[in-house]
N, C-alpha and C positions, 0 to 999 in steps of 0.2 A: 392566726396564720391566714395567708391570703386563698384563694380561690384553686387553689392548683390541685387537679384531677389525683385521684387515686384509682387502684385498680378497681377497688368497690363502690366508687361512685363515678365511672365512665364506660357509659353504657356498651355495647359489642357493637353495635354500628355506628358506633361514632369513631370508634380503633379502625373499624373499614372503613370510613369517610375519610379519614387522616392518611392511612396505607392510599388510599386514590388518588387524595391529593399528591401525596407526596411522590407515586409515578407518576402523575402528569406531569411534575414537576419535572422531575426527572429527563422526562419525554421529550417537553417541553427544551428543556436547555436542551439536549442533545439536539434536537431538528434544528434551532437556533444556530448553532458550531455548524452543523452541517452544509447549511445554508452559507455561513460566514465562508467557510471552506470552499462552496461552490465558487461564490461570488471571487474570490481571490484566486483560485485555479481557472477560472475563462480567460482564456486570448481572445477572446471574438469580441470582445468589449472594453473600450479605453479607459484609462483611470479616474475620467470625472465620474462617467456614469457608474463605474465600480462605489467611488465614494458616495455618491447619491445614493444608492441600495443602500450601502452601511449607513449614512446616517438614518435614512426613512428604517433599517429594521432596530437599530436602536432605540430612534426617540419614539416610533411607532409599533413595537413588538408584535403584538400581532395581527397585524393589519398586516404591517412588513412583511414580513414570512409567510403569512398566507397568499399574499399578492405575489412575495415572487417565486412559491410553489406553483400556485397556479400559471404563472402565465411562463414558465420556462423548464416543468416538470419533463419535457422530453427531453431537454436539451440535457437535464441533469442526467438521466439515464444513459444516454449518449455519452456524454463525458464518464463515466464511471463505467461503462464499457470498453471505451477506449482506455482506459487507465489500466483494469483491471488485466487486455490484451496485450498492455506493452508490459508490463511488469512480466507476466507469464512467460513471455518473448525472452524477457532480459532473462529470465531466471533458466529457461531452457538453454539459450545459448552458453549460460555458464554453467549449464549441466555438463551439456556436450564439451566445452574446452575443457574443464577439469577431469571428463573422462577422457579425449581424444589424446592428454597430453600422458599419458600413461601406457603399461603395458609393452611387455618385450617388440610389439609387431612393429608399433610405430618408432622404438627405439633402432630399432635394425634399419627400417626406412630411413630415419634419421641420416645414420651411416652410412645406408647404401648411397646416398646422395652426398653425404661431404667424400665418401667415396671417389666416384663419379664428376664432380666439381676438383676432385685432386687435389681436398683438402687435408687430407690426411694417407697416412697409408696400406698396401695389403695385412700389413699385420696387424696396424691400428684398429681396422676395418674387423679383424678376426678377435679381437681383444674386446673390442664394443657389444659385435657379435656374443659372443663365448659371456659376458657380462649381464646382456640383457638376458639370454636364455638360463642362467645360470639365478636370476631377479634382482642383483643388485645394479645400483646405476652409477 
């Protein structure tokens, strides 16, 4: 049988040397995507230079990513800030719509204003009323 390790002939730091490698690994591709992901989310930069990054982190891995860690690490911070603020933004504002469009108070406003506009009428207006207070819509 050929060469291949068993548990009683591979020693315990070499299971940790393998475990290391293999989250560098790991590490490694991730910061790689990440990087990719930078480069492709910048507007401040045209598409040749975009694809010049991608080739140089490709054919140069890690030169590439370390080169364009270092020289545009704040800008990435920045960008992931500003992501992280509009997301939050969108997410709040749909908080707030999917609650504002709810509950008796704003159904009666509703009303009071097709009311008012003379879209409808007093009894309609009393019916809306008497419906929302009542929870159905």
């Amino acid at each position: 049988m050929a060469n291949v390790p068993f548990a009683d002939n591979y020693p315990f730091l070499e299971v940790m040397w393998s475990m290391l490698v293999f989250v560098g690994f790991v590490f490694w591709i991730w910061l790689a995507v990440m990087v990719f992901m930078d480069i492709f989310r910048r507007d401040d930069m045209g598409g040749f230079a975009k694809a010049m990054w991608i080739v140089f982190v490709i054919f140069i891995p890690l030169l590439g990513v370390l080169v364009y860690l270092i020289a545009y690490h704040n800008s990435i911070a920045e960008r992931n800030m500003r992501g992280q603020e509009a997301a939050k933004a969108a997410f709040d504002q749909q908080v707030r719509e999917a609650a504002g469009k709810s509950g008796p108070a704003t159904e009666i406003a509703t009303a009071k204003s097709l009311l008012d506009a003379g879209a409808i009428t007093d009894a309609e207006y009393d019916d809306l009323k008497t419906k929302a207070l009542a929870g159905r819509s």
